[in-house]
N, C-alpha and C positions, 0 to 999 in steps of 0.2 A: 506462727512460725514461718510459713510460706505459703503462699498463693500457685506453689507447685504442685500439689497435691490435691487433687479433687476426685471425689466419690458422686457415681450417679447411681442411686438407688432405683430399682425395675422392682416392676411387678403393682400388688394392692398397694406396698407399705410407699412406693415411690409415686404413686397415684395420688396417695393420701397427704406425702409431703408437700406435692407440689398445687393439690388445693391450700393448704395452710402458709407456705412458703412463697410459693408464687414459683419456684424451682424443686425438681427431683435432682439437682448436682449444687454440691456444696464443699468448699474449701475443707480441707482437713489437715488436722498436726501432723499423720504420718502417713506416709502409705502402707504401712503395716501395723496391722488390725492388732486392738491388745485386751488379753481378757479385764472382764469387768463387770460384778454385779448390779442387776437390773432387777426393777422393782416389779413384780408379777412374774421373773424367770425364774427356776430354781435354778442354781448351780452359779459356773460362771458361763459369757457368753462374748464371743469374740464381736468385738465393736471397733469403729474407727472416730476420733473425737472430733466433732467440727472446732476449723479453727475458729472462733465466736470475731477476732477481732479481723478478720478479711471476709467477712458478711457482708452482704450491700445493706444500706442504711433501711432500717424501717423493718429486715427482716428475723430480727432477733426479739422485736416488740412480738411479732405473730407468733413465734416458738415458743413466747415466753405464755400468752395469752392460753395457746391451744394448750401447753403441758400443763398450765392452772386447772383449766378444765378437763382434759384428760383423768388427773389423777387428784382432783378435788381439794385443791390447793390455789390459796390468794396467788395472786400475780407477783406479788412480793416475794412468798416464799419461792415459788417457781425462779423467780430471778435469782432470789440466795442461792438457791440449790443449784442452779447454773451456772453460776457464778465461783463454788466451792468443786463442783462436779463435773462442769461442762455438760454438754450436750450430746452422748454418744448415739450413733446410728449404728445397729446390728450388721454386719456382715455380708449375711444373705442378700443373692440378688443383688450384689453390687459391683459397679466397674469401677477398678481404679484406675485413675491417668494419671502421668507424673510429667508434667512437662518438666524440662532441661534438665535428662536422666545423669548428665553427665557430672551435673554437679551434684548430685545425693547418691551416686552406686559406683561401685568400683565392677570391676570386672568379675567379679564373683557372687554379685547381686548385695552384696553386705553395704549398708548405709557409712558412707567413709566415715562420718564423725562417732559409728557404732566399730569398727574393725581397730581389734585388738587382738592378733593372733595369740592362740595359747599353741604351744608348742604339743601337748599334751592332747591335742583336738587333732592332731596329724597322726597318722598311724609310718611307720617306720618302712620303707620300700627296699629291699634288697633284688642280687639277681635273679630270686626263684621267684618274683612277680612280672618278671619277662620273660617271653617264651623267643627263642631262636627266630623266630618269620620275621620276616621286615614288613614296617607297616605299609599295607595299600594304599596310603594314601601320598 
């Protein structure tokens, strides 16, 4: 999607990326995290999906390699399921930077090509929601 969006993973899990990676900060689809089941988590688990195709070259071989061995699975299957699934990174412990805010957020933080006002999501303002003071500022 864009090379605007990058997640640096901190801590053991971003230590552990960046021996397999060669990087703990990787391109990703959104800057907001979306749930998603993970194999060994119960539940669901707030994740952000790397973007696979703004990777640097060589480094999607190593992902593929480590998740084979990780979870005991051919390098093939690893790439299928990558391939159909993507590659999510949990949440935790992670910074998001979005370069050029101006073209993915409106002033309300909402993703322009996401805002869709429902009218129904506003709640109705009359006089008894101001009080007589003028404002301080």
């Amino acid at each position: 999607m864009s090379a605007d969006f990058r997640v640096t993973i901190g801590g053991a899990r971003g230590e552990e990326w960046e021996r397999v990676a060669g990087t703990r900060t990787f391109p990703v689809m959104t800057p907001i995290p979306q749930m998603a089941t993970l194999p060994g988590r119960p539940g669901l688990s707030k994740v952000f999906l790397v973007d696979l195709a703004e990777l640097e070259p060589g480094v999607l071989d190593r992902i593929v390699a480590y998740l084979a061995a990780k979870f005991g699975l051919s390098e093939q299957e690893a790439a299928a399921e990558i391939k159909t699934a993507g590659v999510p990174v949990l949440d935790e412990q992670c910074t998001v930077v979005v370069t050029n805010p101006q073209k993915w957020f409106g002033g309300d933080g909402i993703p322009v090509e996401d805002w869709d006002p429902d009218p129904d999501d506003f709640d109705e303002l009359d006089d008894d929601d101001f009080d007589d003071e003028e404002c301080p500022l």
